[in-house]
C-alpha positions in Angstrom: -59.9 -79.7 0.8 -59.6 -77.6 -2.5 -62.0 -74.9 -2.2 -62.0 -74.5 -5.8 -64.6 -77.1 -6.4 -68.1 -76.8 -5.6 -70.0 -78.3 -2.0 -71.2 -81.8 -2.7 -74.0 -83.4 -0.7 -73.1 -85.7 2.2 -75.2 -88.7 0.5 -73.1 -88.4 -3.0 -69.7 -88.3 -1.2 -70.6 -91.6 1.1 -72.3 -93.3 -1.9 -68.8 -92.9 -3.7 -66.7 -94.3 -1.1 -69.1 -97.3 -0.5 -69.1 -98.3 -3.9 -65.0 -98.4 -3.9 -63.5 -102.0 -3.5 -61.7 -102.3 0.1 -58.3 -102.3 -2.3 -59.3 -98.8 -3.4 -60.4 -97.3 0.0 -57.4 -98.1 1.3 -55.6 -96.1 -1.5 -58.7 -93.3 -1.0 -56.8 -90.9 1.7 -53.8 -90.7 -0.5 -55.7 -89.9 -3.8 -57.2 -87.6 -1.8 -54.3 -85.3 -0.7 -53.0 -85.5 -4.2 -55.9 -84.6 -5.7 -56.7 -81.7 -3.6 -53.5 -80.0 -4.8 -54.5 -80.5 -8.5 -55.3 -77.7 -10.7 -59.0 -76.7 -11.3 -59.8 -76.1 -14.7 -63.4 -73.5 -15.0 -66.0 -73.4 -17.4 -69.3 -71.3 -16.3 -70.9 -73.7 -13.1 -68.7 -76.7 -14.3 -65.3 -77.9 -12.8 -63.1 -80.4 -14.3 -60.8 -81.8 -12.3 -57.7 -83.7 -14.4 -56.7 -86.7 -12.4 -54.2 -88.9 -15.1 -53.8 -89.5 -18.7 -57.6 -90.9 -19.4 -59.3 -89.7 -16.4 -60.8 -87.0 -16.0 -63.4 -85.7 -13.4 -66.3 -83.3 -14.1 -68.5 -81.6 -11.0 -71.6 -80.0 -12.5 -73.9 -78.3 -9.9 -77.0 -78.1 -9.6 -78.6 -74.5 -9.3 -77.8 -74.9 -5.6 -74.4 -74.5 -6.4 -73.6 -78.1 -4.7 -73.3 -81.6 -6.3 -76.4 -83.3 -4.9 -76.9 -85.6 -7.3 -74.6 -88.6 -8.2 -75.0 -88.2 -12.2 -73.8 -84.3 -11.5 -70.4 -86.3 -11.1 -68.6 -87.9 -14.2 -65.3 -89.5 -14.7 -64.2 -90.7 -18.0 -62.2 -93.6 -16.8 -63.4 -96.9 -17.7 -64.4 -97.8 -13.9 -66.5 -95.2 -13.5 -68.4 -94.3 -11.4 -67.3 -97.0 -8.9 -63.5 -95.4 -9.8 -60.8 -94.3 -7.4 -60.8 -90.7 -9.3 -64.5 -90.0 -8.5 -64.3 -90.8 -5.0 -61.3 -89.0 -3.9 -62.4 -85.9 -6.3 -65.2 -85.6 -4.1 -63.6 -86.3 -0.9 -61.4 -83.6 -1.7 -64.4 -81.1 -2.1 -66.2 -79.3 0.4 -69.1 -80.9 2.5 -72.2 -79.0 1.3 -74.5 -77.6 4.2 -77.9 -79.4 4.3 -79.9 -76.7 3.6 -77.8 -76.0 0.2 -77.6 -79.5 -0.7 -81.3 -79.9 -0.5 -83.1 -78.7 -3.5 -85.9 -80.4 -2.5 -87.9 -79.3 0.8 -86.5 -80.9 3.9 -89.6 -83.2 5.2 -92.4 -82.1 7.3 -92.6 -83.6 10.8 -95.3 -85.8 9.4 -93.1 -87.1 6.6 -90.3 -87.6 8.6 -92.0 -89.9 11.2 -92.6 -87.5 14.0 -95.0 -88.4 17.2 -96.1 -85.9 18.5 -99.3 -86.0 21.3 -101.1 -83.1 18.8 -104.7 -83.4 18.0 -106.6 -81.6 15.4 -107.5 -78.5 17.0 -104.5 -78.5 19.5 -101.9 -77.4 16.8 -99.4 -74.9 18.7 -100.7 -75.8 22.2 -98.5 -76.3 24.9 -98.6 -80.3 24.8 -95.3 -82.1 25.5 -94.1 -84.4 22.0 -94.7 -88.6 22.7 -90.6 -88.6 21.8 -88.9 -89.4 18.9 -90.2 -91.6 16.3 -88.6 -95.3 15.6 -87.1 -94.2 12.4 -85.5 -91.4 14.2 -84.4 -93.8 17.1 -82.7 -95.5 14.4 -81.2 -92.4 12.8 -79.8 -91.5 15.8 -78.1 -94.8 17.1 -76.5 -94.8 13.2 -75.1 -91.4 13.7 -74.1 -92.4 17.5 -72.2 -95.8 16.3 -70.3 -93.7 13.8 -69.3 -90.9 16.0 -68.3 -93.6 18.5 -65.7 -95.0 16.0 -64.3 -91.9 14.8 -63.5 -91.1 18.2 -62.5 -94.3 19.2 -59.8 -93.5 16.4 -59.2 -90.1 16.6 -58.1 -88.0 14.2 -55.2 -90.2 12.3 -57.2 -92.7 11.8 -60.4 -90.9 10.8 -59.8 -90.9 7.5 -62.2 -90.9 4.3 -64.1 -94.3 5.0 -64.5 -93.8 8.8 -65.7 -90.1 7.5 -68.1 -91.3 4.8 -69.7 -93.5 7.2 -70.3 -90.6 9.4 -71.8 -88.5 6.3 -74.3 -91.3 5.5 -75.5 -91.5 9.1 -75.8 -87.6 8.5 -77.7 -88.2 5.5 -80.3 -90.7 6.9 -80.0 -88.3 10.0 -81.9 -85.6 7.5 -84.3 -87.9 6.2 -85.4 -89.0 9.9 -85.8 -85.3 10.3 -83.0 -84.5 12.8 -81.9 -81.4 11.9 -79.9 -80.6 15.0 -77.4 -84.3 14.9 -77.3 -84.1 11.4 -75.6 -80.0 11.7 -73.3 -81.6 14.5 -72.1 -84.7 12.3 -71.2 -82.4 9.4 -69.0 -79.9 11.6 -67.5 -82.9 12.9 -66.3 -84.2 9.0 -65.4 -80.4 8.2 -63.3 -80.1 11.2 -61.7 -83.6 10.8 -60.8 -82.5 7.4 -59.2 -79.3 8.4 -57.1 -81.0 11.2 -56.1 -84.2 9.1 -54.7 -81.6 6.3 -53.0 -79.0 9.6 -54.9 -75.7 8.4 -54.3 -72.3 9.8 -57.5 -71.9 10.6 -58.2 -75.4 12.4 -58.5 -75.4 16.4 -59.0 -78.7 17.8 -61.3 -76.8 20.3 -64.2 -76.6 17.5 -63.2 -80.5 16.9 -63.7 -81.3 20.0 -67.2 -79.0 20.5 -68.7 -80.6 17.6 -68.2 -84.2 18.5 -69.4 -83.4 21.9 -72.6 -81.8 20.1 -73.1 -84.8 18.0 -72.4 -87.3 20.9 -74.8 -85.9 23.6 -78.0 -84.9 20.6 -77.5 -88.5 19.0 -77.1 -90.6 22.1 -79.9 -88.4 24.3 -82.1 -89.1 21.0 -81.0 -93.3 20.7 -82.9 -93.5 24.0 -85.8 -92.1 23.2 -85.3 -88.2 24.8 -88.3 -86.8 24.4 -87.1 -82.8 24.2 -87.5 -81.3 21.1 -84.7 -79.1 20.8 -82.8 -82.1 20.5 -84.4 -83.0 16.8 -83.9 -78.8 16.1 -85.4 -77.6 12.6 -84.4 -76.9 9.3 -82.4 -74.1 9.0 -84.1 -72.2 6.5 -87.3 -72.6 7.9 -88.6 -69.3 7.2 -91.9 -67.5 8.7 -94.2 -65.0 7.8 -92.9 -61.8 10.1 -95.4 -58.9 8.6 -94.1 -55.3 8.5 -90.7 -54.3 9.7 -88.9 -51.1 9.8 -85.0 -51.6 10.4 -81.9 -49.8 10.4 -78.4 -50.9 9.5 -76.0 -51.4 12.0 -72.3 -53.0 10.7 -71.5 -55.4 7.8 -69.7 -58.7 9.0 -67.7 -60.5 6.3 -68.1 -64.0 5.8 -65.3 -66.8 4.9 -66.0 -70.3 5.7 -64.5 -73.6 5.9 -66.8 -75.3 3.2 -65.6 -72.6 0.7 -68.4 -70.0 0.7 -67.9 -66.0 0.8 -70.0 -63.2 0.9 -71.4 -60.5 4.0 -74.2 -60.4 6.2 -75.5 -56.9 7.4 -76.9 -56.8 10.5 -80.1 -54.3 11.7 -81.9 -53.6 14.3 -85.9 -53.0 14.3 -87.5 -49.8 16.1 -88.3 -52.6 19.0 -84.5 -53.6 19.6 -84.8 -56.7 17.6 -81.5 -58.3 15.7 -82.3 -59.4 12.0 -79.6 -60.3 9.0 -79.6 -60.1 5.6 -77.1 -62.3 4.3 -75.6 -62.9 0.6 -73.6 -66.1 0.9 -72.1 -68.2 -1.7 -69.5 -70.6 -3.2 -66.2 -68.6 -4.0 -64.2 -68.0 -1.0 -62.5 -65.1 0.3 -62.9 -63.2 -3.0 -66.3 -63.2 -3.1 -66.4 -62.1 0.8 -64.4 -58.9 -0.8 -67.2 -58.6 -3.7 -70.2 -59.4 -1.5 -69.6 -55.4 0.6 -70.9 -53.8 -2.0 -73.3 -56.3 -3.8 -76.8 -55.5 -3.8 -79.2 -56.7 -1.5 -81.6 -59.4 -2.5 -84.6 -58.1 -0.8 -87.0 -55.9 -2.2 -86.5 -53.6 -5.6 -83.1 -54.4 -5.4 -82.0 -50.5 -5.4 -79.6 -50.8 -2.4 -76.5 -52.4 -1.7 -74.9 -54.2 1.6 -72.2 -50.8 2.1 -75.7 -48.5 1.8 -77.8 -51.0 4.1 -75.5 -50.9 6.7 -75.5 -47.0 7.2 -79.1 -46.7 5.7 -82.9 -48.8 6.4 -85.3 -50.6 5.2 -89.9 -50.3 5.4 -90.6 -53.8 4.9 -93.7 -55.4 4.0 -94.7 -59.2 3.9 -91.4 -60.2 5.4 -89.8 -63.8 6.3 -87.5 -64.5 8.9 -85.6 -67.6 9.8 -85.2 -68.9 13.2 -82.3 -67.4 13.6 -83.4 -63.9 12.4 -82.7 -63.9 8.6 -84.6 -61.8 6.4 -86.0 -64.0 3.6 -86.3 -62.6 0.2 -89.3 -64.3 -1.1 -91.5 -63.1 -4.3 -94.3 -61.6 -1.8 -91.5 -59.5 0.3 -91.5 -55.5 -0.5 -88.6 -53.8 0.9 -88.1 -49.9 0.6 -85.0 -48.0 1.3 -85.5 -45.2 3.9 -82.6 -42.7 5.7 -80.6 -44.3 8.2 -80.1 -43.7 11.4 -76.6 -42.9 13.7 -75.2 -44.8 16.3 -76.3 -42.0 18.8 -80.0 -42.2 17.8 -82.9 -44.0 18.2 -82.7 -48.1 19.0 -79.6 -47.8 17.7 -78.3 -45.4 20.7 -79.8 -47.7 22.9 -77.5 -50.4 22.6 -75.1 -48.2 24.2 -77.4 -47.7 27.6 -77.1 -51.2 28.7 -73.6 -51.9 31.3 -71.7 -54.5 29.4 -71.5 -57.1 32.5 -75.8 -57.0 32.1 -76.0 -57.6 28.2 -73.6 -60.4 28.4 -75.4 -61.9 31.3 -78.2 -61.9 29.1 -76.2 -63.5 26.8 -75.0 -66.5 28.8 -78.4 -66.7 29.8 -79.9 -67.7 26.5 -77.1 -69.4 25.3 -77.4 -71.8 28.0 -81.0 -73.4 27.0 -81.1 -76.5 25.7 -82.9 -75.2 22.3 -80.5 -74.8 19.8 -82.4 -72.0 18.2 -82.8 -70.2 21.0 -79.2 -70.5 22.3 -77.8 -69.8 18.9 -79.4 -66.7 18.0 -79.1 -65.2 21.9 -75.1 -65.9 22.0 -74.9 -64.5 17.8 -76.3 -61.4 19.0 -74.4 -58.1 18.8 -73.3 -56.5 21.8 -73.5 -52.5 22.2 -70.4 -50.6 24.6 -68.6 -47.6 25.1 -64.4 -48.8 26.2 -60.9 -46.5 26.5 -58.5 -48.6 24.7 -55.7 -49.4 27.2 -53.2 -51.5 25.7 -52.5 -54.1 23.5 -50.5 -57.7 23.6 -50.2 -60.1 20.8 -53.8 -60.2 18.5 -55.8 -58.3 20.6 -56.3 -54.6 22.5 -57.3 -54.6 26.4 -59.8 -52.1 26.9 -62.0 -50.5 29.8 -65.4 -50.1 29.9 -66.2 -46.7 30.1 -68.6 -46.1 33.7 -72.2 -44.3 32.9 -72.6 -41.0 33.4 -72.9 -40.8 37.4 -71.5 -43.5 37.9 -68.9 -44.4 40.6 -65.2 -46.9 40.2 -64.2 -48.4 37.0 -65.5 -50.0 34.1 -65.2 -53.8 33.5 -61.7 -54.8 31.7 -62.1 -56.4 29.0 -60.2 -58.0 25.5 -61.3 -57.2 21.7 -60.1 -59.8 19.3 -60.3 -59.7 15.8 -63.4 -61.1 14.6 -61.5 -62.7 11.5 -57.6 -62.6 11.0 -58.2 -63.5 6.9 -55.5 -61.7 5.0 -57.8 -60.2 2.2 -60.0 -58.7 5.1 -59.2 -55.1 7.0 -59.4 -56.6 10.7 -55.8 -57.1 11.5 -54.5 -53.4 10.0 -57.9 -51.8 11.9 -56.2 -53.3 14.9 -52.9 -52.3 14.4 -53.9 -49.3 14.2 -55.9 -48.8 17.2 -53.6 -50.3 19.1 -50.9 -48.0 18.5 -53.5 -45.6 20.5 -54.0 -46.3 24.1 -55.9 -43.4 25.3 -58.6 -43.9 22.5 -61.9 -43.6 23.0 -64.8 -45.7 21.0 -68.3 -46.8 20.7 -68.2 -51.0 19.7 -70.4 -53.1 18.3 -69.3 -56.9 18.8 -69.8 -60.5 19.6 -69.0 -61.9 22.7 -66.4 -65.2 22.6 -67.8 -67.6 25.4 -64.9 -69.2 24.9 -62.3 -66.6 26.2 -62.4 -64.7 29.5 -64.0 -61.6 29.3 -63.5 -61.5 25.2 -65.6 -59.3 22.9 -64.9 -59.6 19.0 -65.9 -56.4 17.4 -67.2 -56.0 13.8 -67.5 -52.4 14.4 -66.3 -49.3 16.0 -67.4 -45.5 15.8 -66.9 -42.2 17.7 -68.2 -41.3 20.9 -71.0 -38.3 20.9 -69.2 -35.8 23.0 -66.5 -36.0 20.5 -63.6 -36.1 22.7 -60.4 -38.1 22.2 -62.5 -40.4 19.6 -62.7 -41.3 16.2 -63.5 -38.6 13.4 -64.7 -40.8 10.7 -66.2 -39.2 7.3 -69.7 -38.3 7.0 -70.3 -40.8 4.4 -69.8 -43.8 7.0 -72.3 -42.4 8.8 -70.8 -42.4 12.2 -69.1 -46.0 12.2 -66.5 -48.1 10.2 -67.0 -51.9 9.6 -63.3 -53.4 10.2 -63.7 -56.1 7.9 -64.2 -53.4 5.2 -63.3 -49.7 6.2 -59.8 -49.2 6.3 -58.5 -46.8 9.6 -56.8 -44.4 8.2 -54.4 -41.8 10.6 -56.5 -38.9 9.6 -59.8 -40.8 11.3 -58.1 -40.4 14.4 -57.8 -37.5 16.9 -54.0 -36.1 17.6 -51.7 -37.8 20.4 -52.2 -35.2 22.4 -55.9 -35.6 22.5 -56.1 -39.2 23.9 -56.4 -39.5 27.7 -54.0 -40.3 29.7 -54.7 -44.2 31.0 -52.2 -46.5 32.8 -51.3 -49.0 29.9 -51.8 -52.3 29.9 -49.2 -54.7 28.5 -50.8 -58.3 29.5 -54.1 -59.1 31.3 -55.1 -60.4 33.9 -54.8 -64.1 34.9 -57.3 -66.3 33.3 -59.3 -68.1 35.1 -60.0 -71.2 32.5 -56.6 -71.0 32.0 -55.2 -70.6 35.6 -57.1 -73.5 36.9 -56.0 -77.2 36.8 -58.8 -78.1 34.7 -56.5 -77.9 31.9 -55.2 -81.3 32.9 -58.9 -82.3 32.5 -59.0 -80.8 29.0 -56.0 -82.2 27.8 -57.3 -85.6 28.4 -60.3 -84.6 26.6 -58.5 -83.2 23.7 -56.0 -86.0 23.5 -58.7 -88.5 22.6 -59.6 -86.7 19.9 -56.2 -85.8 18.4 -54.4 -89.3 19.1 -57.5 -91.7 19.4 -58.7 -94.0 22.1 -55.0 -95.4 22.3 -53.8 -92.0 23.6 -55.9 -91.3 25.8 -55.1 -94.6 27.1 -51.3 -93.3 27.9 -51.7 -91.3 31.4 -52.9 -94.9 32.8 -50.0 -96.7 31.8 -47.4 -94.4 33.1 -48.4 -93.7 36.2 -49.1 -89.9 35.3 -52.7 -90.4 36.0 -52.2 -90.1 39.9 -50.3 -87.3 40.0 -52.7 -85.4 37.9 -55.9 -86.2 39.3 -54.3 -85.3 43.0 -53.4 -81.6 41.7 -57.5 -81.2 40.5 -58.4 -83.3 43.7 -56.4 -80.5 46.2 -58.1 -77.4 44.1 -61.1 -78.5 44.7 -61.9 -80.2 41.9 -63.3 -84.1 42.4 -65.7 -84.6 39.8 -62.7 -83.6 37.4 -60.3 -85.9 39.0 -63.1 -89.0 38.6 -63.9 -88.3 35.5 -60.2 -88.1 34.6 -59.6 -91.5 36.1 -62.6 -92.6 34.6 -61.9 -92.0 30.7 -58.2 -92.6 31.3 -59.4 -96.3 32.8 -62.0 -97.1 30.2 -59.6 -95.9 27.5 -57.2 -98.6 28.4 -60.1 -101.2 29.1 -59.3 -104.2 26.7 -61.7 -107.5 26.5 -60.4 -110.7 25.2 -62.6 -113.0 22.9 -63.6 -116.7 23.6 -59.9 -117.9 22.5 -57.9 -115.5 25.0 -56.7 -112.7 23.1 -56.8 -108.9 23.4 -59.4 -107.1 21.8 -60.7 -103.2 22.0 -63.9 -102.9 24.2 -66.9 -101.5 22.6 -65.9 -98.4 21.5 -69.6 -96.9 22.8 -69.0 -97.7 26.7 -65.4 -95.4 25.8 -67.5 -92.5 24.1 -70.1 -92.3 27.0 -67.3 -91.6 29.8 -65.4 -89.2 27.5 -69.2 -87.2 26.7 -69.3 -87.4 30.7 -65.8 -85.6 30.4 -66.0 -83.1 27.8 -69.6 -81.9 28.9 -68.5 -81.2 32.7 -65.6 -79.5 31.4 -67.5 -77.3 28.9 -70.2 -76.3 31.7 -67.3 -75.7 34.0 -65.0 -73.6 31.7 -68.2 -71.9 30.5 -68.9 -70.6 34.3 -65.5 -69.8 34.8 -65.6 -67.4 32.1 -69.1 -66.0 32.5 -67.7 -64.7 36.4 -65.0 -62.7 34.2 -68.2 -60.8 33.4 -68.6 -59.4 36.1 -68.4 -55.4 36.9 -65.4 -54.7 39.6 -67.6 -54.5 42.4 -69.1 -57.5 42.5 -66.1 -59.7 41.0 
């Protein structure tokens, strides 16, 4: 992918690799990873790509910023549009989200077919949907048939056909109204992209999350699942939300996948409510860099993200998303007013919780079946008060500092760098607090389901008393955003200051990684990364036994099935009416491995919640 060129719509990219001759898709992945490395030649919005002698290729975005259109894509060859150029140009570009790609409003339920058991009058009452519509049945078994392929071939051979097939079940996904599939499938391309081309950033772990999402929302959906969170909504949905007063509480950069940059500040309202204003855009991890100080587009436009995050906003006639984004619409007016500390007001209170509570409550909303819902709970920051105690590898250990009164020791705990980007301050802020074990600080973070006990911090600031903490200028206002403040040795106390703390050198065991469920997970992971014929392997040489016994004697026997299970079915073959081998349906091999991956996520996902538990009670 050569973030360089602007997001294009999932409809243009699969309309250009369906209009290709089967000669040229077969040359399309090549093209592709040539053309990606080509140079991109800039002239305002428009990007010219130059792909040979007479071809050239010209991207013109819409005021999106994406290619949504298929006339906003020119080649000068004499083929074009149905030309080799074109198509892998676009493959090579990044997938545009939906709600940037559409420029038009995504369609009411109404439009997009929706029953619903509503009558006039009843609008908002508690009355359970009729299911999903036939057009959305449809959607759905599209999008379930082309996941089913692309993991029936893994990711070698899920190249750029397999991929655009996937986009334009995505696309008719939209138009169905499913939201919620439609996200999923486009992960799924983004991820496949970034593991086909081995980048840094790539972890086969979001691969594998997102095909699981897009499996188990499609297929629930094919059959006619009447829950709602399983269509979800448009993302940028946004609501009247009245008057607001907030305060600024860290800055998080932002560099993603699909080639946007830029910040979102997070606040907190005088009721302990998380909001975001966020300045997003094409341009990378430059732009992330720009966006700190850029001013925010909300309101008179007299206050940057640097001043928002120490300062706050009197809002009047304000939109939020479902997630909690602040909309910036023509009716919203936003005034600056003083900020507030971390040791004051609902800000101070995000310090009063214990940490093993909050990320109950975290866990806890994470785990409903609305994706809203679950999405904003686990996204939400997470207040605590830790000793750093050592350090190993990427990350510090710390211990949570014990309430005042209170008896034994705080829960143990990792902080990982929210984002290891080069051009961001996370990794130095981390060097140098782990060269300080004895350190004492207030944290503002995320919490990583994925990890044991694993909070990733965008924020850190001095403790009130003072003591063996950080002593950070006035002008930060009491806490330093570690994608953007530098640590400098002068914001720290002396070495004789810090306490004196039994240091830490490696943590201790993992439970999701002590426990045989790995051999579940590499199963799992193995049909992704190798395809159906991989997976297929442990039941041809005979490794399948002995694995199974080791999760069978540590208690776990649903593991052990389902490992038998997706091995067995992987290596199922039918044979047509003249006797020879052919693949099974490649659906009957996607519902055993969804049976698979969503045990193991449930189970991993308990085993690491327990890590969250205080001392006492572990």
């Amino acid at each position: 992918m050569n973030t360089e060129l602007p997001p294009v719509a999932p409809e243009v990219v699969a309309a250009a690799v369906e209009h290709l001759t089967s000669r040229l898709r077969k040359k399309l992945d090549a093209a592709i990873e040539t053309y990606a490395t080509l140079p991109v030649s800039a002239e305002g919005t428009v990007r010219r790509v130059r792909c040979g002698e007479d071809a050239e290729v010209t991207l013109t975005p819409g005021p999106s910023g994406a290619v949504v259109e298929d006339g906003q894509a020119q080649c000068s060859c004499l083929l074009a549009p149905r030309c080799l150029h074109r198509a892998a140009v676009l493959g090579a570009a990044p997938v545009a989200d939906a709600d940037t790609a559409a420029e038009t409003p995504a369609p009411s339920p109404e439009e997009a077919g929706v029953e619903t058991a509503e009558t006039p009058g009843t609008r908002g009452a508690d009355v359970p949907p009729a299911g999903p519509a036939d057009a959305q049945v449809s959607a759905a078994t599209g999008l379930w048939d082309a996941a089913a392929a692309v993991l029936a071939a893994g990711v070698p051979g899920a190249g750029a056909v397999p991929q655009a097939e996937l986009l334009r079940a995505a696309h008719t996904a939209r138009l169905a109204g499913l939201h919620r599939p439609e996200a999923a499938a486009l992960r799924v391309v983004r991820a496949l992209r970034a593991a086909r081309a081995r980048h840094d950033g790539h972890r086969l772990a979001d691969l594998v999350a997102a095909l699981r999402e897009l499996l188990l929302t499609s297929g629930l959906l094919a059959a006619s699942d009447p829950d709602p969170a399983l269509v979800g909504t448009a993302r940028r949905g946004y609501r009247p939300g009245g008057s607001l007063r907030v305060h600024g509480v860290c800055r998080e950069p932002v560099i993603s996948a699909t080639g946007y940059g830029g910040v979102v500040t997070h606040v907190l309202s005088e009721e302990g409510r998380w909001f975001s204003v966020a300045d997003v855009k094409p341009g990378g991890p430059a732009r992330a860099r720009g966006a700190a100080t850029a001013t925010v587009a909300l309101g008179s436009g007299t206050l940057d993200h640097a001043q928002l995050s120490r300062g706050g906003l009197l809002i009047s006639g304000a939109t939020l998303s479902p997630d909690g984004r602040l909309g910036a619409g023509k009716g919203v007016r936003a005034t600056p007013v003083t900020g507030l500390s971390w040791t004051s007001g609902p800000l101070a209170r995000l310090f009063s919780r214990p940490l093993a509570q909050a990320a109950a409550a975290r866990f806890t909303g994470a785990g409903t079946t609305d994706p809203e819902q679950a999405g904003q709970s686990a996204d939400e920051l997470i207040g605590c008060d830790v000793v750093v105690v050592g350090a190993a590898e990427d990350h510090l250990f710390a211990r949570e500092l014990p309430a005042e009164g209170a008896d034994g020791e705080g829960l143990l705990i990792r902080l990982v760098p929210s984002n290891g980007h080069p051009d961001l301050a996370h990794t130095a802020n981390f060097r140098k607090l782990a060269a300080r074990p004895g350190l004492r600080l207030r944290v503002v973070g995320r919490l990583d389901p994925a990890r044991a006990a694993t909070l990733r911090p965008l924020a850190v600031g001095p403790l009130p008393d003072g003591t063996a903490t950080l002593r950070l200028p006035a002008e930060w206002m009491g806490h330093a955003d570690l994608g953007y403040d530098r640590l400098e040795g002068a914001h720290f106390p002396p070495a004789d200051e810090l306490l004196s703390v039994q240091t830490l050198s490696a943590f201790p065991p993992d439970p999701v990684v002590e426990a045989p469920l790995w051999r579940l997970r590499r199963l799992v992971e193995v049909a992704v990364s190798g395809g159906r014929r991989a997976a297929a392997e442990p039941a041809r040489d005979g490794d399948r036994a002995s694995g199974t016994a080791a999760l069978r004697r540590s208690g776990f026997r649903a593991a052990a099935d389902l490992a038998d299970a997706l091995a067995a079915e992987a290596d199922r073959r039918g044979r047509d009416v003249f006797g020879r081998t052919r693949q099974a349906d490649p659906g009957g091999y996607a519902r055993v491995w969804l049976a698979a991956a969503v045990y193991l996520s449930g189970t991993e996902r308990a085993l690491v919640e327990a890590t969250w538990q205080p001392p006492a009670a572990a």
